[in-house]
N, CA, C and O of each residue as an XYZ file, in Angstrom:
764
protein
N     122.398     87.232    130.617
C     122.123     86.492    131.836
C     122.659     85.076    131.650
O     122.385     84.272    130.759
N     123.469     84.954    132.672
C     123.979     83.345    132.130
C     122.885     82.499    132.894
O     121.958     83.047    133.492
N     123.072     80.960    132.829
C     121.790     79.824    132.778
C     121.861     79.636    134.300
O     121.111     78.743    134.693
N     122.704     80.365    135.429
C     122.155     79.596    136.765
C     121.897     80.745    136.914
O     121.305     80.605    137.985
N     121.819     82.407    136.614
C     120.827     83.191    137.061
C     119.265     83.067    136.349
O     118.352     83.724    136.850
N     119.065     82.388    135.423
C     118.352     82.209    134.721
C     117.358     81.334    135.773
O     116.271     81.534    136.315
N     118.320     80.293    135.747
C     117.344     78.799    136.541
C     117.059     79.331    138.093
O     116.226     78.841    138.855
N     117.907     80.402    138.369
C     117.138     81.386    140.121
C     115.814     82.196    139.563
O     114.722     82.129    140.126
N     116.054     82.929    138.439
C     114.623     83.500    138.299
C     113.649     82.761    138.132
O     112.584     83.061    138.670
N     113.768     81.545    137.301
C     112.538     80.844    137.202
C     112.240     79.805    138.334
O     111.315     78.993    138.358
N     112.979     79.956    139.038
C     113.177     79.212    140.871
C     112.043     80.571    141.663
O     111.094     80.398    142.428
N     112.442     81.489    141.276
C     111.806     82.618    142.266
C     110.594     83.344    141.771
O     109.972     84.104    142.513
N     110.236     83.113    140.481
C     108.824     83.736    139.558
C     107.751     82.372    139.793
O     106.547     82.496    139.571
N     108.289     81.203    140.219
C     107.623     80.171    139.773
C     107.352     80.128    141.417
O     106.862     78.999    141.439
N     107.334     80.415    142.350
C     107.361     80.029    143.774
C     106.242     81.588    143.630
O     105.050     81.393    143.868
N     106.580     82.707    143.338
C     105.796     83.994    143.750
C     104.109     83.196    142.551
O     102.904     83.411    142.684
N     104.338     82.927    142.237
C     102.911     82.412    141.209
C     102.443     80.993    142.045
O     101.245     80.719    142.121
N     103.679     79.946    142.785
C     102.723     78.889    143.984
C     101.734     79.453    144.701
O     100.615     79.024    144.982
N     102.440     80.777    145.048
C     101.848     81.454    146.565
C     100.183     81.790    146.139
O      99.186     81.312    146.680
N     100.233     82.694    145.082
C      99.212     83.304    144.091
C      98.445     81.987    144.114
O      97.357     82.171    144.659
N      98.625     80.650    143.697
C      97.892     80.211    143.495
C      97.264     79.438    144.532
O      96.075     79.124    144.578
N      98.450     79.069    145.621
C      97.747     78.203    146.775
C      96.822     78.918    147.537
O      95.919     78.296    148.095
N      96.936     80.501    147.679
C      95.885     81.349    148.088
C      94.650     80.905    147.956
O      93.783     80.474    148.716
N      94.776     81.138    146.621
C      93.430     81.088    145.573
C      92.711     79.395    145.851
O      91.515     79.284    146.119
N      93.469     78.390    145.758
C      92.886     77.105    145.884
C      92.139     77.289    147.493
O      90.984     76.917    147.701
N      92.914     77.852    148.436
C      92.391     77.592    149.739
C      90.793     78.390    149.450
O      89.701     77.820    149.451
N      91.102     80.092    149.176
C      90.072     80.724    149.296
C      89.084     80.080    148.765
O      88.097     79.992    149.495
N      88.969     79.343    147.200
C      87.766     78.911    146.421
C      87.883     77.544    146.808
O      87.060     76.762    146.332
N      88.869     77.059    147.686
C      88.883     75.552    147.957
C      88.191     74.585    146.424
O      87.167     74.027    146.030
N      89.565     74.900    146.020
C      89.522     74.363    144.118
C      90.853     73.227    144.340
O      92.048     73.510    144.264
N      90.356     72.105    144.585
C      91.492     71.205    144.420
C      92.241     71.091    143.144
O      93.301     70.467    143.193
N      91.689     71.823    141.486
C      92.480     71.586    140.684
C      93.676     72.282    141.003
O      94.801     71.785    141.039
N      93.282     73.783    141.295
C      94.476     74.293    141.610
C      95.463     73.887    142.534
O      96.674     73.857    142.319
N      94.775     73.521    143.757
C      95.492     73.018    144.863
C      96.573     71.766    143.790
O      97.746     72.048    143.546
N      96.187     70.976    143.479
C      96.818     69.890    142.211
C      97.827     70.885    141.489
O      98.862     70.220    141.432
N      97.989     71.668    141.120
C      98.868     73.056    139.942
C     100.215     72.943    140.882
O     101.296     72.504    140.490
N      99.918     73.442    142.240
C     100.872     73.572    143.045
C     101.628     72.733    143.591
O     102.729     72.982    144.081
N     101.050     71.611    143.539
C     101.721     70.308    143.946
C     102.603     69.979    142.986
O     103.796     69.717    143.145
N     101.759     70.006    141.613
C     102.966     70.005    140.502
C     104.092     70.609    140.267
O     105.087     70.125    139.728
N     103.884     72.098    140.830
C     104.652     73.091    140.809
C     106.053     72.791    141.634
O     107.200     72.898    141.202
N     105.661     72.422    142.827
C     106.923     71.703    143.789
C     107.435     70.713    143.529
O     108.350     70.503    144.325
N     107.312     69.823    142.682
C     107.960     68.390    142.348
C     108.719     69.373    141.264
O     109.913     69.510    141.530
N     108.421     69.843    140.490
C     108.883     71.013    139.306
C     110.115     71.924    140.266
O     111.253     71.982    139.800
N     109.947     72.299    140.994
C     110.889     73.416    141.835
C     112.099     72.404    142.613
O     113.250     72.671    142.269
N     111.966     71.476    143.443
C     112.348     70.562    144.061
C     113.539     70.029    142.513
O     114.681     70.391    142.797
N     113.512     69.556    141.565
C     113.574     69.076    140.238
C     115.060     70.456    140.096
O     116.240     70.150    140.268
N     114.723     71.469    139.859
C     115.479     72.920    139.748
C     116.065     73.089    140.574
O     117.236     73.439    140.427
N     115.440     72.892    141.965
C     116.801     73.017    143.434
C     117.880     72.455    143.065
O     118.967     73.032    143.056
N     117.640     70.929    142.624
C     118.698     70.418    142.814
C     119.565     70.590    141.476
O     120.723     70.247    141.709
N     119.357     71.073    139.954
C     120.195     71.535    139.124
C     121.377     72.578    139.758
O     122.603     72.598    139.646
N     120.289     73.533    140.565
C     120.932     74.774    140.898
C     122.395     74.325    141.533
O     123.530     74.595    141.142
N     121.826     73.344    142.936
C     122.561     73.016    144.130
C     123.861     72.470    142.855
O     124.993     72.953    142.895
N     123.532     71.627    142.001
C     124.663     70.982    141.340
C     125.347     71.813    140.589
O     126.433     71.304    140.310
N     125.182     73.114    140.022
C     125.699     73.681    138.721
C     126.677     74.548    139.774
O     127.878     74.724    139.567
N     125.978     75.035    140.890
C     126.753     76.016    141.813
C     127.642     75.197    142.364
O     128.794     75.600    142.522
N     127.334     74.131    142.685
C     129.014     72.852    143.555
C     129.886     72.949    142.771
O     131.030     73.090    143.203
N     129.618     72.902    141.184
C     130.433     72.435    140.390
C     131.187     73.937    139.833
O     132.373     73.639    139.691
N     131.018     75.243    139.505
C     131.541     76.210    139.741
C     131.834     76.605    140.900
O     132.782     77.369    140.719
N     131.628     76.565    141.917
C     132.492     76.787    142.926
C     133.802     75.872    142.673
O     134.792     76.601    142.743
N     134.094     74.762    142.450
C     134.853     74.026    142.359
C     135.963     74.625    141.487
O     137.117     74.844    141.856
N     135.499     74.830    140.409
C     136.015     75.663    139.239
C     136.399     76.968    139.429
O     137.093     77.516    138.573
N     136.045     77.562    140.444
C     136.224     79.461    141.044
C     135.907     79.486    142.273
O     135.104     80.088    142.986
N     137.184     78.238    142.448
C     137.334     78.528    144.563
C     137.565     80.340    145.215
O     137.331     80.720    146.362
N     138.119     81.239    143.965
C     137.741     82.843    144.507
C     136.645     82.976    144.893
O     136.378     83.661    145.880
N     135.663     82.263    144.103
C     134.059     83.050    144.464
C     133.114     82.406    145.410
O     132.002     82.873    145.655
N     133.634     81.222    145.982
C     132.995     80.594    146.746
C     131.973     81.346    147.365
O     130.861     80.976    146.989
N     131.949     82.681    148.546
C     131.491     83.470    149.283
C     129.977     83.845    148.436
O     128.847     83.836    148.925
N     130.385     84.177    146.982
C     128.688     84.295    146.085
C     128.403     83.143    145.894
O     127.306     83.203    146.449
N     128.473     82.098    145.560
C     128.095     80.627    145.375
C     127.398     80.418    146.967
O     126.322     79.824    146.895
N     127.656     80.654    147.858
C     127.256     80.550    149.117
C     126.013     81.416    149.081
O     124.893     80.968    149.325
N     126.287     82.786    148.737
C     124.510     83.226    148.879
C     123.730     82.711    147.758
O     122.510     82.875    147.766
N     124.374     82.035    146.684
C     123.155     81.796    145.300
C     122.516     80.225    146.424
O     121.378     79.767    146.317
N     123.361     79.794    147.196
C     123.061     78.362    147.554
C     121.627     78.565    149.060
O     120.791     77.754    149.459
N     121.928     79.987    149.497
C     120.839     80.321    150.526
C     119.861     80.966    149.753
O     118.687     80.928    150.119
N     120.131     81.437    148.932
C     118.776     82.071    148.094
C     117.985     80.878    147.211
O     116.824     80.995    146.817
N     118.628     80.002    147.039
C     117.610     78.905    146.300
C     116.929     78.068    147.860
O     115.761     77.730    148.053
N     117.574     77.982    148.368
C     116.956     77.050    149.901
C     115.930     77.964    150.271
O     114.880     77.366    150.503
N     115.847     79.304    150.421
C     115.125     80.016    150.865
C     113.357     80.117    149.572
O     112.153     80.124    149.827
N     113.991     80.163    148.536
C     112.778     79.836    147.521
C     112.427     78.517    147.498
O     111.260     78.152    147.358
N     113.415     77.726    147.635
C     112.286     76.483    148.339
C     111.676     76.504    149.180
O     110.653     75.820    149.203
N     112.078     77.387    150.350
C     111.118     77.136    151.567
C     109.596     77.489    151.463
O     108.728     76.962    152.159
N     109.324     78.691    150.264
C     108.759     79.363    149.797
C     107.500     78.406    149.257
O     106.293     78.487    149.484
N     108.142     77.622    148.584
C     107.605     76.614    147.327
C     106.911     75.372    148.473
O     105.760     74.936    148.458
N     107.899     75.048    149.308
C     106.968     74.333    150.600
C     106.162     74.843    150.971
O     105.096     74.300    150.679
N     106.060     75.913    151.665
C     104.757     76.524    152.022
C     103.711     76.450    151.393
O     102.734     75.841    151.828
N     103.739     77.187    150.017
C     102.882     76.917    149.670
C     102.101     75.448    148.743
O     100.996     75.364    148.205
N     102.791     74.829    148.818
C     102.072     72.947    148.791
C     101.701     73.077    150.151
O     100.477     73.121    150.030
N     101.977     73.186    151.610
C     101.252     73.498    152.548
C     100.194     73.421    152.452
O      99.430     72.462    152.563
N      99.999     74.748    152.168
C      98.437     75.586    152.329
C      97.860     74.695    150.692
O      96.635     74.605    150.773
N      98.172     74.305    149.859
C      97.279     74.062    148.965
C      97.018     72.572    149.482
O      95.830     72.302    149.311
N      97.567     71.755    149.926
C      97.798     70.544    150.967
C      96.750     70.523    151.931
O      96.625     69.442    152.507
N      96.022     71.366    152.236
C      95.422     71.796    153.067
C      93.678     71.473    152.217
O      92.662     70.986    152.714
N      93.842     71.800    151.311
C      92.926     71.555    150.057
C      92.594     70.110    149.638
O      91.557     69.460    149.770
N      93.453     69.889    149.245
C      93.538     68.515    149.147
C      93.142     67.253    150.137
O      92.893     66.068    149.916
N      93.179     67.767    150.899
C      92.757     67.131    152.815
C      91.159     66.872    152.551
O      90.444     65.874    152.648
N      90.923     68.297    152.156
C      89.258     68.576    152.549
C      89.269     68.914    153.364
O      88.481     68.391    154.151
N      90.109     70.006    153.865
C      90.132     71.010    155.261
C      89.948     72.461    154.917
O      90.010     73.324    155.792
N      89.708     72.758    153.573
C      89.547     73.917    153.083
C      87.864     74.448    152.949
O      87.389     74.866    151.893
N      87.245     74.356    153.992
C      85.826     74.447    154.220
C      85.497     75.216    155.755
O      84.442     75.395    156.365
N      86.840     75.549    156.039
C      86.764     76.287    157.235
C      85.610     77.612    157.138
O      85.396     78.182    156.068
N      84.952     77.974    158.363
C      83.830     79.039    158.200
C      84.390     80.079    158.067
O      83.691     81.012    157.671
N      85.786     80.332    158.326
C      86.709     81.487    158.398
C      87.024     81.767    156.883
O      87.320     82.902    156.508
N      86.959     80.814    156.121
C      87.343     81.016    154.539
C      86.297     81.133    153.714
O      86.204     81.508    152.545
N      85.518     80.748    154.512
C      83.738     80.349    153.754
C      83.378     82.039    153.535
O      83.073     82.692    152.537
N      83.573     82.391    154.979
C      83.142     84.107    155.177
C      83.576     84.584    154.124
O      82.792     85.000    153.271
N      85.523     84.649    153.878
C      86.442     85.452    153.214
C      85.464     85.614    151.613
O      84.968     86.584    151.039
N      85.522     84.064    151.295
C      84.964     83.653    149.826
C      83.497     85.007    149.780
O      83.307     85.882    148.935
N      82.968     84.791    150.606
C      81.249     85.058    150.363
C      81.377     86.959    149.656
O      80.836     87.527    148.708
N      82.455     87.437    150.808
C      82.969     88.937    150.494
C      83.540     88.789    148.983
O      83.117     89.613    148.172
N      84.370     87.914    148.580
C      84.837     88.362    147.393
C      83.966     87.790    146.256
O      82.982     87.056    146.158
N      84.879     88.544    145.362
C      84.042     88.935    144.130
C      84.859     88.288    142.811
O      84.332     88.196    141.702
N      86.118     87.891    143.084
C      86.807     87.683    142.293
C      87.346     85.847    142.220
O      87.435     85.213    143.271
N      87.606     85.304    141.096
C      87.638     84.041    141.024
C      88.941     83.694    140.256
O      89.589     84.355    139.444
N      89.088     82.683    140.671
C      90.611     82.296    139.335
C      90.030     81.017    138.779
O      89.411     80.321    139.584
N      90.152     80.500    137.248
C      89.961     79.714    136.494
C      90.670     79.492    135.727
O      91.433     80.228    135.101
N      90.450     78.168    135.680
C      92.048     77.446    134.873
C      91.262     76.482    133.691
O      90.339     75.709    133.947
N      91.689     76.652    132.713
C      90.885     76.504    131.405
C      91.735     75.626    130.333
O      92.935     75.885    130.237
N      91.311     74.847    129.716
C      92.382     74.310    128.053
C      91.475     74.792    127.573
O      90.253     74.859    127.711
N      92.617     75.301    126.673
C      92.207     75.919    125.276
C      92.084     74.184    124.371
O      92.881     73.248    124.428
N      90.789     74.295    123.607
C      90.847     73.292    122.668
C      90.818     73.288    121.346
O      90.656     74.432    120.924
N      90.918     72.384    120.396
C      92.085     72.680    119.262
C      90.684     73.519    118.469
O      91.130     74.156    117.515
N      89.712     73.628    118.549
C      88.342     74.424    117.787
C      87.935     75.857    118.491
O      87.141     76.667    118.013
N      88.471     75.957    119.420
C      88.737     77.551    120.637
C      89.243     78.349    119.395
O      90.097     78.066    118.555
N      88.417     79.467    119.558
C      88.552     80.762    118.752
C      89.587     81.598    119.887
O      89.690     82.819    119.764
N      90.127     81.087    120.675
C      91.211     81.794    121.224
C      92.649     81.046    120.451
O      93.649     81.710    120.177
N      92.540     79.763    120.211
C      93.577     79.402    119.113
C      93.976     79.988    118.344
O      93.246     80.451    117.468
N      95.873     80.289    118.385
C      96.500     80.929    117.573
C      96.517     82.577    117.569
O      97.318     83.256    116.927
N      95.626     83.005    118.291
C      95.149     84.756    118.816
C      95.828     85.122    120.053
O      96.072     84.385    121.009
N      96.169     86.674    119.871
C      97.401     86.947    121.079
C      95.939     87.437    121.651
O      94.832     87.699    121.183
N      96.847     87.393    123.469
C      96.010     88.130    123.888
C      95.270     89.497    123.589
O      94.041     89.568    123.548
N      96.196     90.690    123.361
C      95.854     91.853    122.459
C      94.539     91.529    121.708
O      93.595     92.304    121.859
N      94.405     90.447    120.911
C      93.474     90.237    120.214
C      92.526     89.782    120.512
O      91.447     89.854    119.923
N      92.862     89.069    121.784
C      91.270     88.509    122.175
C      90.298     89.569    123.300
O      89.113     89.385    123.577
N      91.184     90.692    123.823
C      90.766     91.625    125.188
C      89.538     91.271    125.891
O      88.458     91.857    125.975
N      90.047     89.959    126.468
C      89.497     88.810    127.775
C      88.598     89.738    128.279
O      87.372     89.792    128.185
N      89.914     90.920    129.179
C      89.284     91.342    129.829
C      88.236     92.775    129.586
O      87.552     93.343    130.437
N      88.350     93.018    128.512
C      87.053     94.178    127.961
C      85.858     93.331    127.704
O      84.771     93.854    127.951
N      85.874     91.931    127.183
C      84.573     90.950    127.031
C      84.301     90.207    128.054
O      83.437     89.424    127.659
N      84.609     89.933    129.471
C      84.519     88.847    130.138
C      84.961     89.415    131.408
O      84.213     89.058    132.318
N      85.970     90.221    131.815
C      86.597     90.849    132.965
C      87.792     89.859    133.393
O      88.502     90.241    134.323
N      88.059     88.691    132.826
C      89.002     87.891    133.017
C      90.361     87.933    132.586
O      90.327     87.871    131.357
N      91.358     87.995    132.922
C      93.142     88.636    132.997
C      93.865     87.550    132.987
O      94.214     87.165    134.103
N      94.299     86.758    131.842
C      95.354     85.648    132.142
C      96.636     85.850    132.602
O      97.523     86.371    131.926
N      96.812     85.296    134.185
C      97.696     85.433    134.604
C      99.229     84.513    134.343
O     100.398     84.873    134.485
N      98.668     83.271    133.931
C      99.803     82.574    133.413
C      99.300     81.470    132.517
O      98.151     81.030    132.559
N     100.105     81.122    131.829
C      99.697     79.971    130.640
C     100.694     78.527    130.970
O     101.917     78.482    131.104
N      99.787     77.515    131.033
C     101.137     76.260    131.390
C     100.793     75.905    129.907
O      99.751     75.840    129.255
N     102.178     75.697    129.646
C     102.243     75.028    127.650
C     103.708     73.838    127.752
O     104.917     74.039    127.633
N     103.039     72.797    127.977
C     103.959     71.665    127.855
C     105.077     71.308    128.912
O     106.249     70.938    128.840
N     104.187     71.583    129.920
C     104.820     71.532    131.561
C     105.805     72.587    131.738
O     106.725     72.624    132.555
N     105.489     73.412    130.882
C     106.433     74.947    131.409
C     105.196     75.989    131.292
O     104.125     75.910    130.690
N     105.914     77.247    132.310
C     104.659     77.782    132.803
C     105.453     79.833    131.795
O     106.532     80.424    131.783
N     104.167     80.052    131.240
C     104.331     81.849    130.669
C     103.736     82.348    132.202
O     102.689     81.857    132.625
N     104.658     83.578    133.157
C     104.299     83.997    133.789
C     103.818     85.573    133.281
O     104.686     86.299    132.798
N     102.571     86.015    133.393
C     102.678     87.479    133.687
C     102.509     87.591    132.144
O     102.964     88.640    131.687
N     101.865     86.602    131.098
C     101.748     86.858    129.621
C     101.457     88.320    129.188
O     100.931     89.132    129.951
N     101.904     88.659    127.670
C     101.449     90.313    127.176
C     100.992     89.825    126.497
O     100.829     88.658    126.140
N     100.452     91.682    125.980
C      98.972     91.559    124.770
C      99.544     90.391    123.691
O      98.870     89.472    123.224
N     100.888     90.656    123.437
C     101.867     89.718    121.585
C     101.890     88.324    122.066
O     102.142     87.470    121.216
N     101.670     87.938    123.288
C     101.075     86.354    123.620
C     100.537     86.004    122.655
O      99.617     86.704    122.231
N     100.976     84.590    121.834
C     100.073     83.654    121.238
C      99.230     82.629    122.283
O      99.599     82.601    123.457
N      98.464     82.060    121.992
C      97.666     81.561    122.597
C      97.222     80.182    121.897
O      96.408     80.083    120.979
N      97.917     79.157    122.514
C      97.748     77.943    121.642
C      97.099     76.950    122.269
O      96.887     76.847    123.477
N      96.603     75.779    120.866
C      95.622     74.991    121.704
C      96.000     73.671    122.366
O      96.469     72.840    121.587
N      95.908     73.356    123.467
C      96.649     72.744    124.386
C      97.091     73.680    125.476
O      97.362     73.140    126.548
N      97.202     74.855    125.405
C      97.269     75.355    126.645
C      96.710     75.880    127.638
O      95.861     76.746    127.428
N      97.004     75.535    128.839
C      96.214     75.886    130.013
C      96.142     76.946    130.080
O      97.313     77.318    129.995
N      95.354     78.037    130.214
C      95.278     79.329    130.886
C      94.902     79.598    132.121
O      93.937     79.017    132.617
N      95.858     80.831    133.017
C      95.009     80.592    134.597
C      94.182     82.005    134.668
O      94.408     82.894    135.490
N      93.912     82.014    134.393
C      92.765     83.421    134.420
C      92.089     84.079    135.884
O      91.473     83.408    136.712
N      92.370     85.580    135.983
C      91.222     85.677    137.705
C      90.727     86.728    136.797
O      91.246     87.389    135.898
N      89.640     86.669    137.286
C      88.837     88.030    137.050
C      87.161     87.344    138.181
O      86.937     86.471    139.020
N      86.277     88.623    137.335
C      84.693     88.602    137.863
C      83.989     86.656    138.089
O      84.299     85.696    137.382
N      83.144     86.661    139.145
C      82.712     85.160    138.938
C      81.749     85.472    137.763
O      81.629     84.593    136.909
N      81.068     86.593    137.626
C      80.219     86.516    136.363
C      80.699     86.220    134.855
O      79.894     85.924    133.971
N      82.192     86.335    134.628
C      82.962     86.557    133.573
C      83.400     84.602    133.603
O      83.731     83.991    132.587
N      83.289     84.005    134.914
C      83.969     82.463    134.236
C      83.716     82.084    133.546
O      84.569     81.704    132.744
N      82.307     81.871    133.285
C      81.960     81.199    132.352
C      81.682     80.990    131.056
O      81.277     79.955    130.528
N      81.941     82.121    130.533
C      81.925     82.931    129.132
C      83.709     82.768    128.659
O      84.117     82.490    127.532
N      84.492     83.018    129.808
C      85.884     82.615    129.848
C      85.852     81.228    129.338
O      86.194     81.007    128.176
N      85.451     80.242    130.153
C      85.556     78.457    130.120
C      84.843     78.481    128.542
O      85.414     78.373    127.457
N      83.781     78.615    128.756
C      83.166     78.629    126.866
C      84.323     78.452    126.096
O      84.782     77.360    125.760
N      84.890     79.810    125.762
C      85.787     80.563    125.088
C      87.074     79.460    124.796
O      87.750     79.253    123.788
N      87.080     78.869    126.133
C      88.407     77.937    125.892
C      88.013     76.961    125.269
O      88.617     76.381    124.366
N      86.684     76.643    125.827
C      86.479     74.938    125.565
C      85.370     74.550    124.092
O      84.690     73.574    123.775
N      85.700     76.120    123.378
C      85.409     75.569    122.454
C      83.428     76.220    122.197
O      82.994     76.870    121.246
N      82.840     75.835    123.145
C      81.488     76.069    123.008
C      80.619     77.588    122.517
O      79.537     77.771    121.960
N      82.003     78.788    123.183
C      81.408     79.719    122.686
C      82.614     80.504    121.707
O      83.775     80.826    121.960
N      81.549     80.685    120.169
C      82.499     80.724    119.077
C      82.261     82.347    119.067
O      82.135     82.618    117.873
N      82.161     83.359    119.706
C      82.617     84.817    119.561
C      82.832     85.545    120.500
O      82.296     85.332    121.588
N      83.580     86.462    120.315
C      84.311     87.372    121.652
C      82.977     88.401    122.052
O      83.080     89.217    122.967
C-alpha cells in the first residue's frame, strides 16, 4: 500500500470511529467524548490537507492519471464531510443541547455505555494484551479503540499491548463501567 492510500484509510477509519463516537456523546451527552471528536477533526482537517497536497503534486508528476487523482481528491472531501458532521452532532454536546427529552427517552431504553479511561502507570492492565486481560468475560466491556500519543488503534485484537498512558474507549454494560475505570485507574488490582 503506498502512503496516500494509506493516509485515505486512516482519513476514512478515523471519520467511521467520529460517527461511533459523536453518537455516543449525544446519546450519554458525555462532553469528554463530545471533546475526542473535536480533536478528531482538527486531526482529519490536518490529513485533508496532506492528502489535497501529495495528490496536486503527483498529478503534476502523472498528468496520465489525473482522472484517479480526481476521484482520490472527491473521496477525501467527501470523508471530510463525514468528519464535519460529526463535530456537528458532538457540537451539539458541547452547547448543552444534548438534554433533549427525545435522547433522554433513547438513553433510559439503553443498556449500553461507552467509557473512556487512562490507563495509569500502577494499572494491572499495563503492559497486558487484551487476550490477557478478557475485559469483556470480567466486566462486559470491549475496547473499541486506544488513543496512544495522539494517534488512535482502531478495532484493537486480543495481541494488543496495552500501555500506560493510554486512553482506552471501551462500550459495554453500565454495570461493567466501573470495575472497567477501577481497572484503568489503578484502584482495582484484579481481573
Amino acid at each position: 500500500m503506498n502512503r496516500l492510500e494509506s493516509m485515505l484509510l486512516d482519513l476514512k477509519d478515523t471519520s467511521e470511529f467520529m460517527i461511533d463516537l459523536a453518537y455516543s456523546s449525544l446519546l450519554y451527552n458525555n462532553s469528554e467524548i463530545a471533546e475526542e471528536v473535536v480533536f478528531l477533526e482538527k486531526r482529519m482537517d490536518e490529513l485533508s490537507g496532506q492528502i489535497q497536497d501529495m495528490t496536486v503534486s503527483l498529478g503534476k508528476e502523472n498528468p496520465e492519471e489525473i482522472a484517479r487523482f480526481l476521484v482520490i481528491l472527491r473521496l477525501q472531501m467527501a470523508i471530510e464531510d463525514i468528519a464535519d458532521a460529526a463535530a456537528s452532532i458532538a457540537d451539539v454536546v458541547l452547547r448543552g443541547l444534548g438534554q433533549h427529552p427525545v435522547i433522554q427517552m433513547s438513553i433510559q431504553e439503553s443498556e449500553v455505555t461507552i467509557e473512556m479511561a487512562k490507563v495509569s502507570d500502577d494499572s494491572i492492565m499495563a503492559e497486558k494484551s487484551l487476550g490477557e486481560m478478557r475485559l469483556s468475560t470480567h466486566c462486559g466491556m470491549f475496547v473499541i479503540a486506544i488513543k496512544r500519543n495522539n494517534m488512535y488503534i482502531y478495532g484493537p485484537g486480543k495481541d494488543t499491548i496495552i500501555k500506560a498512558g493510554d486512553t482506552l474507549i471501551a462500550r459495554g454494560p453500565e454495570e461493567g463501567a466501573d470495575f472497567f475505570l477501577g481497572l484503568a485507574e489503578g484502584s482495582e488490582k484484579e481481573f
